[in-house]
C-alpha positions as CSV (number, residue, x, y, z in Angstrom):
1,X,44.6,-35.7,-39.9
2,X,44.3,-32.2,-38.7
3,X,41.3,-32.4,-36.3
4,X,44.0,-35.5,-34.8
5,X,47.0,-33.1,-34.5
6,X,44.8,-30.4,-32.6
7,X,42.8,-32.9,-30.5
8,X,47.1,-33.9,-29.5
9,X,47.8,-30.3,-28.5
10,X,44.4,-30.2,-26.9
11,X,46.0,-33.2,-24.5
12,X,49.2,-31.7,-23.8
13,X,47.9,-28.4,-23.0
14,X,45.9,-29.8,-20.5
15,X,48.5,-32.1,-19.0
16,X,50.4,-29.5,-18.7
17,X,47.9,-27.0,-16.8
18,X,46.9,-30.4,-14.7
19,X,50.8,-30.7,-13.5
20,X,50.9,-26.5,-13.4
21,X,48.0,-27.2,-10.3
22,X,49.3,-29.8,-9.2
23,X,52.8,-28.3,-8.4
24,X,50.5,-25.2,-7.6
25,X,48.8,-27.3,-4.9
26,X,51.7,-29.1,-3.0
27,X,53.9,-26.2,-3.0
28,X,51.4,-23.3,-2.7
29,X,53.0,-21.6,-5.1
30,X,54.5,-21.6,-8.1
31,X,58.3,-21.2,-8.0
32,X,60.8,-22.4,-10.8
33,X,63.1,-23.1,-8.2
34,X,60.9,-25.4,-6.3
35,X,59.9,-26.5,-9.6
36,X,63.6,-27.8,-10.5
37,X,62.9,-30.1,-7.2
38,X,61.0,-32.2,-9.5
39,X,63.9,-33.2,-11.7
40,X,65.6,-36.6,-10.4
């Protein structure tokens, strides 16, 4: 049960660093403010 609860922090970790480049890439650079612009 524990190797399952780190392999699901594994995942979001790395969702979150693939939407990090991706914002990183569209915007090119990171900016909370542009970040906000993803909210609906």
């Amino acid at each position: 049960f524990v190797f399952f609860v780190i392999a699901v922090a594994a995942a979001e970790v790395a969702i979150g660093l693939a939407l990090i480049v991706a914002v990183y890439r569209n915007r090119g650079s990171i900016d909370v403010d542009m970040v906000s612009d993803l909210k609906g």
